[in-house]
N, CA, C and O of each residue as an XYZ file, in Angstrom:
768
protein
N      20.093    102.786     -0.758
C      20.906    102.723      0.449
C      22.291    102.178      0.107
O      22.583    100.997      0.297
N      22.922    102.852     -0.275
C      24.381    102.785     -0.939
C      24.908    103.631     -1.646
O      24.144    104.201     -2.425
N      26.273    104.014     -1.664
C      27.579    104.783     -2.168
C      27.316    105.116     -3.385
O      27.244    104.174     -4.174
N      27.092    106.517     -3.934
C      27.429    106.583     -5.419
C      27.900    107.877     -5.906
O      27.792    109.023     -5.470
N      28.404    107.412     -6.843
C      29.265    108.192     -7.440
C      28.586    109.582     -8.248
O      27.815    109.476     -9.202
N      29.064    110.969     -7.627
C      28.297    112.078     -8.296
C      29.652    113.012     -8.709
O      30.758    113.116     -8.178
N      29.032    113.657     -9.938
C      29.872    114.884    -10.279
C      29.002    115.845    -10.824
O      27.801    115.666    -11.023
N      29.671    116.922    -11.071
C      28.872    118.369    -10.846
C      29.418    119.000    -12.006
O      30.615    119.267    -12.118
N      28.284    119.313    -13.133
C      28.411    120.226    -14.151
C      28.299    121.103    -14.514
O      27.162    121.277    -14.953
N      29.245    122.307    -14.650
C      28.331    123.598    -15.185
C      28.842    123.848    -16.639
O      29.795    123.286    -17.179
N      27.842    125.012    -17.279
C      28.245    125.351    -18.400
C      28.281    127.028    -18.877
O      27.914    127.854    -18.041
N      28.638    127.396    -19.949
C      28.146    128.817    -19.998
C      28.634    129.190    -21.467
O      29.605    128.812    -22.122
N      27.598    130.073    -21.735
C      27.948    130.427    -23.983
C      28.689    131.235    -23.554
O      28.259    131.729    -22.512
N      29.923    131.735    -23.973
C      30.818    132.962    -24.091
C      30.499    133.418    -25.333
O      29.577    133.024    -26.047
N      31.758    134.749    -25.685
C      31.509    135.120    -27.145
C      32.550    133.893    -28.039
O      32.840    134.189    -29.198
N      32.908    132.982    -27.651
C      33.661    132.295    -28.424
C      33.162    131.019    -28.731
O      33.598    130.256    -29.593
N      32.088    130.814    -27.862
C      31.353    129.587    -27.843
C      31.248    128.923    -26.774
O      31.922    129.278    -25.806
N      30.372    127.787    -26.677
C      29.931    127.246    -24.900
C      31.671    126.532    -24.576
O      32.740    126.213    -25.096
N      30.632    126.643    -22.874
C      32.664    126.284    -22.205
C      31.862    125.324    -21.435
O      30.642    125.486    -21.416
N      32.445    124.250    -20.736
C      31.789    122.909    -20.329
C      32.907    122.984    -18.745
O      33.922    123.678    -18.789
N      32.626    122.374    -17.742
C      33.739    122.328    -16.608
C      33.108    121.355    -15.775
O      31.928    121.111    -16.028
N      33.743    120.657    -14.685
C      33.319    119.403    -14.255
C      34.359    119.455    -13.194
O      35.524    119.840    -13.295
N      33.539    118.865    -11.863
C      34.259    118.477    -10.924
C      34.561    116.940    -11.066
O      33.980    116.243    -11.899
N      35.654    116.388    -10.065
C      36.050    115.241    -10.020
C      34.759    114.543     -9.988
O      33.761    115.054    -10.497
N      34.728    113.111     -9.271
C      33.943    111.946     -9.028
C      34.138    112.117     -7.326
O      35.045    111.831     -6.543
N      32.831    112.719     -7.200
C      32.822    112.305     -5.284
C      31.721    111.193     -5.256
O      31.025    110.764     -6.176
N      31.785    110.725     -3.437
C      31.046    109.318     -3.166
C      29.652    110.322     -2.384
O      29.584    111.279     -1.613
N      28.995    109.718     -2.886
C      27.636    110.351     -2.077
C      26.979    108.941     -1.567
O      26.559    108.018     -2.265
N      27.018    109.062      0.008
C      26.231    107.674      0.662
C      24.825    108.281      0.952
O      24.508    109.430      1.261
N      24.012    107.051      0.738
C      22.391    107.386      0.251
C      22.259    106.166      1.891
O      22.501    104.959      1.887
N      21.784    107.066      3.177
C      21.955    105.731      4.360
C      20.804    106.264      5.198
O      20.512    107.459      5.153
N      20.074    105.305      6.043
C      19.014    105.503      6.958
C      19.367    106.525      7.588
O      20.446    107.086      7.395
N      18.377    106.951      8.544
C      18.485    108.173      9.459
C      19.202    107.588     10.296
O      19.279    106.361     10.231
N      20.075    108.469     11.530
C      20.080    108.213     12.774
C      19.642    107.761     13.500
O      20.003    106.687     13.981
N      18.708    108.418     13.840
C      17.851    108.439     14.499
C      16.401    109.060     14.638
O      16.485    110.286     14.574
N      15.102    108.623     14.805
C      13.945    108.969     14.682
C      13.211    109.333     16.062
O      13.548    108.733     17.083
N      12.096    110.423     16.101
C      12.093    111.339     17.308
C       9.946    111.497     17.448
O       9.159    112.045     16.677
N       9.749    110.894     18.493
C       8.517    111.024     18.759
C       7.785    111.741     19.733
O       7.623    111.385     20.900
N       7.378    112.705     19.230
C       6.718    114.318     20.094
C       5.370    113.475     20.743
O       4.679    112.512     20.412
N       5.435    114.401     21.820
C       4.713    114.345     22.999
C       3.871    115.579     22.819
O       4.599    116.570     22.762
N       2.388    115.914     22.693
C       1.633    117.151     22.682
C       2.205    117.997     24.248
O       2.547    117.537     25.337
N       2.101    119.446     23.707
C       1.948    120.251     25.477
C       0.699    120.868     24.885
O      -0.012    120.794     23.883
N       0.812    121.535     26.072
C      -0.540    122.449     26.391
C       0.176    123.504     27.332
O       1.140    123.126     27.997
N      -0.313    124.957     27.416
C       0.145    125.860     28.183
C      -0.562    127.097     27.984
O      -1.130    127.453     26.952
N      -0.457    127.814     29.243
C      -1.239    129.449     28.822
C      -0.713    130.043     28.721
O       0.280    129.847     29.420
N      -0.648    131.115     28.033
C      -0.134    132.609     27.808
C       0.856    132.976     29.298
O       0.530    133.096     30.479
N       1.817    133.051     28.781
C       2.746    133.602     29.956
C       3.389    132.594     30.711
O       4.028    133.024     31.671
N       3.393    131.700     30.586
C       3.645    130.027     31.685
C       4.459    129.272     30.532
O       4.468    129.447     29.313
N       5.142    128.367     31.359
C       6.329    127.735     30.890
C       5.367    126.226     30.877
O       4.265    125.935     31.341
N       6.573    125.353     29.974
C       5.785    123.600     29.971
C       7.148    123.040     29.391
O       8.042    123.714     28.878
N       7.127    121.839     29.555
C       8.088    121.124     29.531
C       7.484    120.191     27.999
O       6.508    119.464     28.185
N       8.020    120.244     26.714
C       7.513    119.132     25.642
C       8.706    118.089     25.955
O       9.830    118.560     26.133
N       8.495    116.569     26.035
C       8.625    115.746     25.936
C       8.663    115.533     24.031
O       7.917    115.955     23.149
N      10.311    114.406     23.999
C      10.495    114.020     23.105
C      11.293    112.788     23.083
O      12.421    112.793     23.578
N      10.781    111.704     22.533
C      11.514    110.314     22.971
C      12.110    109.858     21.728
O      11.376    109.895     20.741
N      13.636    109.315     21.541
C      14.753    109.516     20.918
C      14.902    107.904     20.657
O      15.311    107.135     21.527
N      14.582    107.570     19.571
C      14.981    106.413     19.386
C      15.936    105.964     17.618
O      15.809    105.998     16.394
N      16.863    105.578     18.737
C      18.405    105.404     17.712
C      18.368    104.332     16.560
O      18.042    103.166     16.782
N      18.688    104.754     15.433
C      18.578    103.761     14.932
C      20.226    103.462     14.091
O      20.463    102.430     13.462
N      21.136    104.517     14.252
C      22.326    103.820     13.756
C      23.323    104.379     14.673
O      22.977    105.413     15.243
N      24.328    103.979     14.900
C      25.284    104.591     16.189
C      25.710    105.431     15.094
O      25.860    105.211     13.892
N      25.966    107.099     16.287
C      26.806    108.057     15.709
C      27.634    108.754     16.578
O      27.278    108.960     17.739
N      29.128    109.294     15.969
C      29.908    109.585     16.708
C      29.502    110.983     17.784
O      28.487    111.565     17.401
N      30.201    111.628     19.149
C      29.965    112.727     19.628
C      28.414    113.012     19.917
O      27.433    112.270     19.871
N      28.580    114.502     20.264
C      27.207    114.915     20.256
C      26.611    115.486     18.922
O      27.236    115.987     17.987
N      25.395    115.317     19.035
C      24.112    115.979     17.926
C      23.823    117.546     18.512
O      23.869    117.974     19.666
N      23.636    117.942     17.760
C      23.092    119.440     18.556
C      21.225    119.156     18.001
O      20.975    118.525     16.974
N      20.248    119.681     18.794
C      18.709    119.129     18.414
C      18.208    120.710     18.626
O      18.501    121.328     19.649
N      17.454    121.267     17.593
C      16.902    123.116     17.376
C      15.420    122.325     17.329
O      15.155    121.506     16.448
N      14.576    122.660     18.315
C      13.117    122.529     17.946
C      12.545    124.095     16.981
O      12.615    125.281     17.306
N      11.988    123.428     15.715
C      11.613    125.027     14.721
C       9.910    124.455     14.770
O       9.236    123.442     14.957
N       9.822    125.734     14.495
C       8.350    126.149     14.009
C       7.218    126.939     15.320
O       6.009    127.032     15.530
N       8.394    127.341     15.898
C       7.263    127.828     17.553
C       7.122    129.326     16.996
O       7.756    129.998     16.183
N       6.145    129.511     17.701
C       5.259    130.785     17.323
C       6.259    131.894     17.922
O       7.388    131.788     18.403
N       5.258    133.202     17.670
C       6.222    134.183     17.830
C       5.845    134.501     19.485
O       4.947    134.194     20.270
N       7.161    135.343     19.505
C       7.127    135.496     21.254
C       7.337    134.143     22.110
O       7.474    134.342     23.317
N       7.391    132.603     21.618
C       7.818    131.425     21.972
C       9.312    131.222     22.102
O       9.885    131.633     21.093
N      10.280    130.630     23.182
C      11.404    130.343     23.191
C      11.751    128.880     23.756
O      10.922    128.306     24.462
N      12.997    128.271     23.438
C      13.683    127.751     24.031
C      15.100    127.427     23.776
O      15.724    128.075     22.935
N      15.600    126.562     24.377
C      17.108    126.277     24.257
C      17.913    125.234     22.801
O      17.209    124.549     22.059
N      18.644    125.277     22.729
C      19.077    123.872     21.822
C      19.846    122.801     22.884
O      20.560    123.015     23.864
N      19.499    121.873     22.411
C      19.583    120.248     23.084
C      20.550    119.535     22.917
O      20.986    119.528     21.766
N      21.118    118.849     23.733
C      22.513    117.953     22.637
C      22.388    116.212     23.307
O      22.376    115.645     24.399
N      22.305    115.851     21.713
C      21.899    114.605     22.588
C      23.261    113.467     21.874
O      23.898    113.752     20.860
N      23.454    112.215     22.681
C      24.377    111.363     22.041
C      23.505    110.511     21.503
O      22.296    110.638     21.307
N      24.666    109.110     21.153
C      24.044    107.764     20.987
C      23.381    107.169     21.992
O      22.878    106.060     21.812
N      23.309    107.660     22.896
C      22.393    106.492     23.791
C      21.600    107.611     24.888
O      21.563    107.491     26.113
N      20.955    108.782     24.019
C      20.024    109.471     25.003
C      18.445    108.901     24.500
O      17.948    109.106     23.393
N      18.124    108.509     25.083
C      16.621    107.510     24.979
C      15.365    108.828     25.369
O      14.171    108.613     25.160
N      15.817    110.030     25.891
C      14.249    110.930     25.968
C      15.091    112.697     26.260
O      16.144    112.726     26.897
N      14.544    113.859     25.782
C      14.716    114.891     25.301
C      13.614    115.603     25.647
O      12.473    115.258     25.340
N      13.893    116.597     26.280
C      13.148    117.446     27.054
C      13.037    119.171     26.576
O      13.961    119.909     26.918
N      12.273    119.543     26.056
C      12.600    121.244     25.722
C      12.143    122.066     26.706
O      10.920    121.961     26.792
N      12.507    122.680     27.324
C      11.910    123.993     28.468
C      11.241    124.897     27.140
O      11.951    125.340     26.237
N       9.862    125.065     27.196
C       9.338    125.848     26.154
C       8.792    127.580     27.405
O       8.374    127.440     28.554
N       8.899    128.357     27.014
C       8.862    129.629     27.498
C       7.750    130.660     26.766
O       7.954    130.994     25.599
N       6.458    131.201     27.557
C       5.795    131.645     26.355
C       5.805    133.070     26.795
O       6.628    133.338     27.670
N       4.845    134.288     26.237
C       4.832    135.536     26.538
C       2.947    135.711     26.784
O       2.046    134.896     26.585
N       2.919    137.026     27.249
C       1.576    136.712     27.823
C       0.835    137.357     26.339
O      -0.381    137.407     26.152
N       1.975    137.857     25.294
C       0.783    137.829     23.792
C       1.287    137.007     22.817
O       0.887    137.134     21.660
N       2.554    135.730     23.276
C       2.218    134.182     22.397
C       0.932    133.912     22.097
O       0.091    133.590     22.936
N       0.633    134.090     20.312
C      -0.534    133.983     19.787
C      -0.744    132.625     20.028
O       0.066    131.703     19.937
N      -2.419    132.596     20.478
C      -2.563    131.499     21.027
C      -3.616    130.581     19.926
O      -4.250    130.981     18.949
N      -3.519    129.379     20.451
C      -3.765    128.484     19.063
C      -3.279    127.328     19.223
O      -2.427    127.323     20.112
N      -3.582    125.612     18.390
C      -3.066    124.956     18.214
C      -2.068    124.922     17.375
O      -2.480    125.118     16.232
N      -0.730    124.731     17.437
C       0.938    125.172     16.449
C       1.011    124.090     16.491
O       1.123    123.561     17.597
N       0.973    123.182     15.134
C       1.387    121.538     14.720
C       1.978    121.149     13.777
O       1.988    120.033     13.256
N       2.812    122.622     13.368
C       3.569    122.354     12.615
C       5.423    122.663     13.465
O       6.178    123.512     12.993
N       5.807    121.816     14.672
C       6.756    121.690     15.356
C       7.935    120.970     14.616
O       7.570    120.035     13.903
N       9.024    121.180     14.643
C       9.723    119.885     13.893
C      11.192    119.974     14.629
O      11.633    121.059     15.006
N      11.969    118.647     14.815
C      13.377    118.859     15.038
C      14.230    119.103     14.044
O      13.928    118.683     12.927
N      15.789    120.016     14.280
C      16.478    120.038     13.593
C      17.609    119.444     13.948
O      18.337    120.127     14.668
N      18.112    118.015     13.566
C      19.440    116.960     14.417
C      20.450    117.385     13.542
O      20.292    117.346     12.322
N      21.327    117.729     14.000
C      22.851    117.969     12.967
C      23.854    117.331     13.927
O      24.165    117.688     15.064
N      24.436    115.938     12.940
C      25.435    115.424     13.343
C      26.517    115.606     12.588
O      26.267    115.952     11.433
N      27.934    115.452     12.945
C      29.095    115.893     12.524
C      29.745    114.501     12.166
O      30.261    114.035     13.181
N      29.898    113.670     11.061
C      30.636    112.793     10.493
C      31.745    113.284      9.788
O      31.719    114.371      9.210
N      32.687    112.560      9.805
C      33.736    112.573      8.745
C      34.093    114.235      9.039
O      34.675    114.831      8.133
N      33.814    114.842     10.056
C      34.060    116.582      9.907
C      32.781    117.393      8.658
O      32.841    118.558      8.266
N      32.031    116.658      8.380
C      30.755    116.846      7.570
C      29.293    116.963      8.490
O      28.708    115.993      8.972
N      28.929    118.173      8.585
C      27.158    118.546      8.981
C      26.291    117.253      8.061
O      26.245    117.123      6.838
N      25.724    116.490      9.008
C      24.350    115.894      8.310
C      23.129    116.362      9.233
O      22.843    116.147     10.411
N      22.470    117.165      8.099
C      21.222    117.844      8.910
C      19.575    116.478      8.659
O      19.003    116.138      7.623
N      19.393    116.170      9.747
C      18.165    115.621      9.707
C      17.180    116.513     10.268
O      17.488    117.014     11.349
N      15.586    116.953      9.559
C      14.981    117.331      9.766
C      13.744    116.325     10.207
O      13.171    115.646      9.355
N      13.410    116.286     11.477
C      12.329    115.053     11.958
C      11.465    114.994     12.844
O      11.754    115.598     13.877
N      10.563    114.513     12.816
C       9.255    114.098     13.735
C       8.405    115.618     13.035
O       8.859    116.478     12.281
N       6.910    115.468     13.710
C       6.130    116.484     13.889
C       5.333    116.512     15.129
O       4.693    115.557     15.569
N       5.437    117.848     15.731
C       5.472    117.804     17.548
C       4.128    118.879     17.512
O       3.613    119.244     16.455
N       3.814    119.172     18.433
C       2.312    120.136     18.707
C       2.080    120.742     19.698
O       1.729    119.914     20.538
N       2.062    122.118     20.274
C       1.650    122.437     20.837
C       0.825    124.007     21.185
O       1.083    125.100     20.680
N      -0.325    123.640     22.312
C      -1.309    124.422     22.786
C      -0.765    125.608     23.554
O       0.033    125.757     24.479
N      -1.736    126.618     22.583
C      -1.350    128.012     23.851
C      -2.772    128.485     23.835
O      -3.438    128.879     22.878
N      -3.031    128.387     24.846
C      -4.396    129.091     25.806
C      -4.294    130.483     26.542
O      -3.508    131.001     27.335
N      -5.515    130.859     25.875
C      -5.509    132.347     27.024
C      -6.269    132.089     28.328
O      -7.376    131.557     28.403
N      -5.413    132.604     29.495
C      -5.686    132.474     30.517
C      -7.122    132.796     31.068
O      -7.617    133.847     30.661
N      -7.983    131.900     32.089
C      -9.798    132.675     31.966
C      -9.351    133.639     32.853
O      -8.317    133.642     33.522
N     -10.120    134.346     32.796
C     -10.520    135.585     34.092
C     -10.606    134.995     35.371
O     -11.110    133.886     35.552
N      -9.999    135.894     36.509
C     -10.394    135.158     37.930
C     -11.938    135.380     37.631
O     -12.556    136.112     36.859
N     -12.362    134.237     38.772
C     -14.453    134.144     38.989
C     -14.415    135.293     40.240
O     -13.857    135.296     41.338
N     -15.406    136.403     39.432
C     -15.837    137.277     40.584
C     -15.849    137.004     41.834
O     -15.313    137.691     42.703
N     -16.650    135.668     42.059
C     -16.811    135.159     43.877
C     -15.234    134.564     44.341
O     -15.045    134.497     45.556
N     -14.280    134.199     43.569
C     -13.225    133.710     44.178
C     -12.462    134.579     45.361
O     -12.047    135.732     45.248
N     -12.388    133.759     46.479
C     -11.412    134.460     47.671
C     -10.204    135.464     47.191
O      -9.273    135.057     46.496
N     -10.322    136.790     47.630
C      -8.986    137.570     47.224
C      -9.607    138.297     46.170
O      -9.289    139.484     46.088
N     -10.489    137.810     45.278
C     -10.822    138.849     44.112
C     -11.114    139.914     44.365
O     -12.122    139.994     45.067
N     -10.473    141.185     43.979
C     -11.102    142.472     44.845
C     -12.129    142.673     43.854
O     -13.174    143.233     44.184
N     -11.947    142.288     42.713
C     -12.974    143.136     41.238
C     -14.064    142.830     41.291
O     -14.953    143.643     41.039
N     -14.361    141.351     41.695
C     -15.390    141.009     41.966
C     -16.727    141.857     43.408
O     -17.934    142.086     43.338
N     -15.980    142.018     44.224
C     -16.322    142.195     45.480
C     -16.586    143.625     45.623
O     -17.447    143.867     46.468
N     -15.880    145.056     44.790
C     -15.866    146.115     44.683
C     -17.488    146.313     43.652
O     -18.397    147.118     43.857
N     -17.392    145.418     42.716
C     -18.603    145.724     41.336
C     -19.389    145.646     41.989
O     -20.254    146.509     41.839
N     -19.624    144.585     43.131
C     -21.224    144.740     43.965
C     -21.452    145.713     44.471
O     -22.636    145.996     44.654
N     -20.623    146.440     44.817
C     -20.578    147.506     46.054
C     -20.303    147.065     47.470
O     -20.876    147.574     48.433
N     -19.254    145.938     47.581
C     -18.848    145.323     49.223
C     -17.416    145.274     49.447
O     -16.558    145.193     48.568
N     -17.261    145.320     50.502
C     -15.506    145.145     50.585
C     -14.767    143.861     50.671
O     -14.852    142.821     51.325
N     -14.097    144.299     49.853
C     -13.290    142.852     48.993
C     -12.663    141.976     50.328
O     -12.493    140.761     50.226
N     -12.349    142.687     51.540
C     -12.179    141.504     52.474
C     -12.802    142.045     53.593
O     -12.647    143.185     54.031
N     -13.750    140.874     54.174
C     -14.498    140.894     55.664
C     -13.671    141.900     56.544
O     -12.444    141.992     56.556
N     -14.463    142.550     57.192
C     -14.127    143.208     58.197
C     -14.331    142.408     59.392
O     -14.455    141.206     59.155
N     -14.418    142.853     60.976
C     -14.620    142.175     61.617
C     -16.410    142.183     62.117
O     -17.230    142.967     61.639
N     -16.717    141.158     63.133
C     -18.087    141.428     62.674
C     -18.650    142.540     64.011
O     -18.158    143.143     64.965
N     -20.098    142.326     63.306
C     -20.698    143.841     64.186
C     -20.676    143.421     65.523
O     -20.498    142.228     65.772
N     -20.842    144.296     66.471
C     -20.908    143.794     67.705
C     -22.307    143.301     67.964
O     -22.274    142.463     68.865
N     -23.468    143.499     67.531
C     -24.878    142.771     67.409
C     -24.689    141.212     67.137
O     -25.286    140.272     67.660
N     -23.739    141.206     66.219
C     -23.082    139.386     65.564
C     -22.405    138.857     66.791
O     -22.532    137.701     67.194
N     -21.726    139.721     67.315
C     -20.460    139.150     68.359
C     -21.574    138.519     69.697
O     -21.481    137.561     70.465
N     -22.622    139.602     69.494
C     -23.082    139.400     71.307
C     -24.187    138.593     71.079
O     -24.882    138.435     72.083
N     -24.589    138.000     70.011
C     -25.765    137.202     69.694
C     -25.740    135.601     70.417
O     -26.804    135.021     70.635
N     -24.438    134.988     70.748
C     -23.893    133.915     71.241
C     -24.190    133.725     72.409
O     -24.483    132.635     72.901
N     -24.106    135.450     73.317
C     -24.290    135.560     74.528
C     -25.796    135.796     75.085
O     -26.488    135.225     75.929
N     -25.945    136.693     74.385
C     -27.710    136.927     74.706
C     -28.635    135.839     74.510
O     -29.771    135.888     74.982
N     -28.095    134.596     73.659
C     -29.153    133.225     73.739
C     -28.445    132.486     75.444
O     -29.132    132.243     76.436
N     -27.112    132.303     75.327
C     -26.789    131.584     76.921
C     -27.214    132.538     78.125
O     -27.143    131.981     79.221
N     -27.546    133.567     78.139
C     -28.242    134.165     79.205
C     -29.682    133.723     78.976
O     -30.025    132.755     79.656
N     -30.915    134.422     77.865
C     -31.891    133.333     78.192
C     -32.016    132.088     78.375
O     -33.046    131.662     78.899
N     -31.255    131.450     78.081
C     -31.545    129.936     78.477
C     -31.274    130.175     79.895
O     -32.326    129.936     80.490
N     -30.192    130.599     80.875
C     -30.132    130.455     81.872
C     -31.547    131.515     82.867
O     -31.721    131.393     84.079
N     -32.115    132.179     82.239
C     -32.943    132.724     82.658
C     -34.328    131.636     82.856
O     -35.009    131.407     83.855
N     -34.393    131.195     81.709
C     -35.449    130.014     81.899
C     -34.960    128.907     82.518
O     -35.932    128.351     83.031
N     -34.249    128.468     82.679
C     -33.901    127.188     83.379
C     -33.615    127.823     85.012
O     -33.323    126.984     85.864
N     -33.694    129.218     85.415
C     -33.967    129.198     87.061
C     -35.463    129.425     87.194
O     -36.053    129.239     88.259
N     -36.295    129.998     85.632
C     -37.721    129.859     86.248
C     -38.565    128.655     86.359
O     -39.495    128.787     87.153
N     -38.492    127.705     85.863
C     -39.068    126.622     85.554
C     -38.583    125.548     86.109
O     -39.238    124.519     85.941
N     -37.603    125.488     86.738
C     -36.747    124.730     87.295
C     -36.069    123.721     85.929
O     -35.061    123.098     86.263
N     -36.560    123.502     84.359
C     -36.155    122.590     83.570
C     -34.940    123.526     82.824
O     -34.712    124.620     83.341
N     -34.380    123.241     81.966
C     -33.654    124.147     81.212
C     -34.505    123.940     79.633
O     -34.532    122.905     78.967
N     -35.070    125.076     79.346
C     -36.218    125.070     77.821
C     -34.722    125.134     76.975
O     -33.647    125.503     77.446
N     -35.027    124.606     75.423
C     -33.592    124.886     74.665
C     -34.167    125.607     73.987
O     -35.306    125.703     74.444
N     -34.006    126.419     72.805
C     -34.553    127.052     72.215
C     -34.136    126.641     70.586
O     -32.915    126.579     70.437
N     -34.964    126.340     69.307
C     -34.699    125.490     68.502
C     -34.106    126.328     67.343
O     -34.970    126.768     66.585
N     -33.330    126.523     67.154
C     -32.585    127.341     65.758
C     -32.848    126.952     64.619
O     -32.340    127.507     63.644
């Protein structure tokens, strides 16, 4: 973790004999990360969006913004690039899937932070993030609205109205009862 001094050699045999060449003396600083980045698992199905959570914790002040590339998402997977400063404490990716995002646990997620010092790219590559893609189940045959279900039996996928035998069944018990309750003088109930 400190300044040192590098130079850069090449060489090459000609027909006259080897030739030697050398750059100056540059400073190469050997310094902690930025900042370090702790993934949050998602989970999601085929075709549906999820939000991964990523919490940003700084560890040296740096100038401007960072630009943040989440790599390693599967194919047919998308999202945006991120820009975070010195003092963004949590990082959010809108992840976007397709309904044939191969599905699977993907745990090999990683950030890509590129900050701009001195007018110099420092690329940090960091954390390891994870996430689930599920194939969606089948609607359940009996569920309300399912026509597929309701057609395979041989019935219609939505109630009709009911028979008139159903409708008048309500009525034809309150007439006998009132039939027995003028013969007997009691009112009989009748027990369902």
């Amino acid at each position: 973790m400190k300044t040192w001094k590098i130079v850069v050699n090449g060489s090459s045999s000609g027909p006259t004999g080897p030739v030697m060449v050398s750059s100056q003396l540059a400073n190469l600083t050997v310094a902690p990360q930025f900042v370090t980045l702790a993934f949050q698992a998602a989970s999601v199905e085929q075709g549906k969006d999820v939000d991964l959570a990523v919490t940003v914790n700084k560890a040296v002040d740096f100038p401007g913004e960072a630009t943040v590339t989440l790599i390693g998402l599967p194919n047919k997977v998308t999202t945006d690039v991120q820009k975070i400063t010195k003092d963004t404490a949590d990082l959010v990716f809108h992840i976007k899937t397709d309904k044939v995002s191969p599905a699977g646990n993907h745990a090999n997620l990683f950030c890509q932070l590129v900050i701009t010092q001195n007018g110099e790219p420092i690329v940090h590559n960091l954390g390891t993030g994870q996430l689930r893609i599920d194939v969606p189940l089948p609607p359940k045959p009996n569920a309300p609205g399912c026509r597929a279900g309701a057609e395979a039996r041989g019935r219609r996928a939505r109630p009709g109205p009911r028979r008139p035998a159903q409708a008048a069944q309500p009525a034809r018990k309150a007439a006998a009862r009132e039939r027995r309750a003028g013969q007997g003088g009691a009112e009989i109930t009748n027990r369902e």
